[in-house]
C-alpha positions in Angstrom: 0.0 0.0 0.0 2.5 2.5 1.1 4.5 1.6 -2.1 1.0 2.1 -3.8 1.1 5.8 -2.4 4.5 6.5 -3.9 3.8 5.4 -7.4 0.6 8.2 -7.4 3.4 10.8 -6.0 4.1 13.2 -9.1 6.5 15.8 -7.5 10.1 15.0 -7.8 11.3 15.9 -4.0 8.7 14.5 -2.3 8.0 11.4 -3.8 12.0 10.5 -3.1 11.7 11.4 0.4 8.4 9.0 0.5 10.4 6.0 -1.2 13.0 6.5 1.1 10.3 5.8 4.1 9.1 3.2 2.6 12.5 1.5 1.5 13.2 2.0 5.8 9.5 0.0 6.2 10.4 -2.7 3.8 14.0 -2.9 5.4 12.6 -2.9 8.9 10.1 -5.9 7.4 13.0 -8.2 6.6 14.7 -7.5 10.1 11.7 -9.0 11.3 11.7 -11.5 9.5 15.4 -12.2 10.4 14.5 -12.4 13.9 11.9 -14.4 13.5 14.0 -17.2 11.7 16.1 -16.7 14.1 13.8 -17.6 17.0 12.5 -20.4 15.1 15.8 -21.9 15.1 16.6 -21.4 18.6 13.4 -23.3 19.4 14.2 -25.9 17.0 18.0 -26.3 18.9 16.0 -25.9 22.6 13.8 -28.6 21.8 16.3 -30.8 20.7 18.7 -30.3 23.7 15.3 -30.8 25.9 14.7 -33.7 24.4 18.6 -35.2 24.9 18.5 -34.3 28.4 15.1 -35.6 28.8 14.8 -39.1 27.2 11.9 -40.1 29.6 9.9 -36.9 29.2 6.9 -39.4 28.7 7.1 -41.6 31.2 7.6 -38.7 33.5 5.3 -36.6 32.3 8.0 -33.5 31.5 6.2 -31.0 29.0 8.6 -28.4 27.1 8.2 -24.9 27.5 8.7 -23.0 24.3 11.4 -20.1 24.5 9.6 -16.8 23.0 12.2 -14.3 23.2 15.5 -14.6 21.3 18.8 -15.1 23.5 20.6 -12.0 24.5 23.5 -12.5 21.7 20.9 -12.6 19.1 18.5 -9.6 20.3 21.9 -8.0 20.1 22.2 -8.8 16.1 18.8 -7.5 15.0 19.0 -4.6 17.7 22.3 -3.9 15.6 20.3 -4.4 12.4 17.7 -1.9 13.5 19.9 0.6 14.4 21.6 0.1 10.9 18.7 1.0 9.1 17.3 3.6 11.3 21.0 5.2 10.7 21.3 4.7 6.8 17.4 6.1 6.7 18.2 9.1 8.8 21.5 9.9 6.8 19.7 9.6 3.1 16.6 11.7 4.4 19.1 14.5 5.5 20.9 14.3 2.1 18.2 14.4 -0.1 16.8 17.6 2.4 20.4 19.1 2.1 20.3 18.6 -1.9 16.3 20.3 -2.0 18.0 23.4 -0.2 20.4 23.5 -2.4 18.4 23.2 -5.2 15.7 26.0 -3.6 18.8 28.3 -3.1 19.6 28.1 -6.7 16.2 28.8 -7.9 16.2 31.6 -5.3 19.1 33.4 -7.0 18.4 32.8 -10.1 15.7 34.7 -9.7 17.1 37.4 -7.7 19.5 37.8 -10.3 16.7 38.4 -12.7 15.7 41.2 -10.5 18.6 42.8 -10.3 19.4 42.9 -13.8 16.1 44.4 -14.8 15.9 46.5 -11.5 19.0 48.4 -12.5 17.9 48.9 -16.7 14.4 50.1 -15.1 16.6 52.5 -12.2 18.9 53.8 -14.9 16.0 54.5 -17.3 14.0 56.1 -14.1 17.2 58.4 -13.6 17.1 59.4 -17.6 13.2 60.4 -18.1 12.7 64.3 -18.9 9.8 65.9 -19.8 10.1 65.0 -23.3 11.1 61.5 -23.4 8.9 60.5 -20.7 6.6 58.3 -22.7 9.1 56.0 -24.3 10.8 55.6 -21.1 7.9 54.8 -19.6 7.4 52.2 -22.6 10.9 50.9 -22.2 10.1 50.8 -18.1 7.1 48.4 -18.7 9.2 46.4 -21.2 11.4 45.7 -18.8 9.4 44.9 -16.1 7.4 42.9 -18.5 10.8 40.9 -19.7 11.4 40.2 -15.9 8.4 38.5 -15.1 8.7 36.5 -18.2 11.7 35.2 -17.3 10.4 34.5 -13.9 7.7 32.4 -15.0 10.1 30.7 -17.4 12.2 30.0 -14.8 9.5 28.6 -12.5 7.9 26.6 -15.3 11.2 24.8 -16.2 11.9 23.9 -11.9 7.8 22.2 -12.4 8.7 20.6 -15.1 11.5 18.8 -13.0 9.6 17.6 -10.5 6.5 16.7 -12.4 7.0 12.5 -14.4 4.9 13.8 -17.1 5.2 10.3 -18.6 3.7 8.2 -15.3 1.1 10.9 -14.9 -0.6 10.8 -18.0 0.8 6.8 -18.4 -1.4 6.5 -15.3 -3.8 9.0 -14.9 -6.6 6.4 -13.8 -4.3 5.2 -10.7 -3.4 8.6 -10.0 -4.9 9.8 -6.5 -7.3 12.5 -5.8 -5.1 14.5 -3.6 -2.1 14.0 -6.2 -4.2 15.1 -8.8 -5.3 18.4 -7.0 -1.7 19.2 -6.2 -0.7 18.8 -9.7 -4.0 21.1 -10.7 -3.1 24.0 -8.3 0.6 23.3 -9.5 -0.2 24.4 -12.8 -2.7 26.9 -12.2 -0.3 29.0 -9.8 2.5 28.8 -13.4 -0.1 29.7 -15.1 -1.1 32.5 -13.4 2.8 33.6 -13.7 3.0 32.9 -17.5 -0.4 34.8 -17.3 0.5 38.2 -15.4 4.3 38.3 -17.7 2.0 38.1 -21.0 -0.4 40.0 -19.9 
């Protein structure tokens, strides 16, 4: 199931950090399992000893009582094991978080940077109106501010287009959840409000 919720996932970041948790799940699932086979065996190897050092159990009416826990040695192995996985989870969700802010940061100056460029055409055009070039400076103003949040919207379009698999969406559009589907609708209507306002 929780793998289920992963495959509906359409943005980038979050769907790695899902698969991550439930990669920790499925690892955590075979630890188990681990244990398990281990207890089985220790029962196996209990009963047989009981049974060596109790030849008569019949005839004296001796019952065996079933170990449930795992012997200290091996509660130590899968407490290791546990700890392990717990350790490797934590260290790959704090990569992957460290590599979004990165990525964020980027995006964040890049953008800045578009604002400064046009911020200082627009200031230097500001500083050279008069009275009789006012109107196509005021033209070349709007341009410019125009240009800016074109590029803007460009820029935001092209870091949605990273995080969206536009292959599995439409691939799989009938598994794909509600909840995914309205985060990919308000997704694209918050772009296209950008691309909207810079063409507008």
């Amino acid at each position: 199931r929780q793998q289920a919720i992963v495959d509906e996932l359409t943005d980038g970041h979050a769907k790695t950090l899902k698969q991550l948790e439930v990669n920790y799940e499925k690892e955590k699932a075979k630890i188990k399992e681990e244990g398990d086979k281990l207890l089985k065996i220790e029962q196996d190897t209990a009963y047989k000893r009981w049974l060596i050092e109790n030849p008569n159990w019949k005839k004296e009416k001796k019952t065996f009582a079933m170990p449930t826990d795992l012997s200290t040695e091996s509660q130590g192995t899968i407490s290791t094991m546990y700890g392990t996985a717990s350790k490797n989870y934590l260290n790959s969700q704090k990569d992957m978080l460290q590599k979004m802010l990165i990525e964020l940061g980027n995006f964040d100056e890049q953008r800045n940077e578009i604002d400064r460029k046009y911020n200082d055409q627009i200031e230097f055009l500001r500083k050279s109106r008069t009275e009789s070039n006012k109107k196509e400076v005021d033209d070349a103003i709007a341009q410019a501010q125009r240009l800016a949040e074109e590029e803007k919207a460009k820029l935001s379009l092209e870091e949605f287009q990273k995080d969206i698999n536009w292959v599995s969406v439409f691939e799989n559009l009938d598994k794909v959840g509600t909840d995914a589907i309205i985060k990919l609708r308000d997704k694209i209507k918050k772009i296209l409000s950008g691309l909207g306002k810079s063409l507008s």
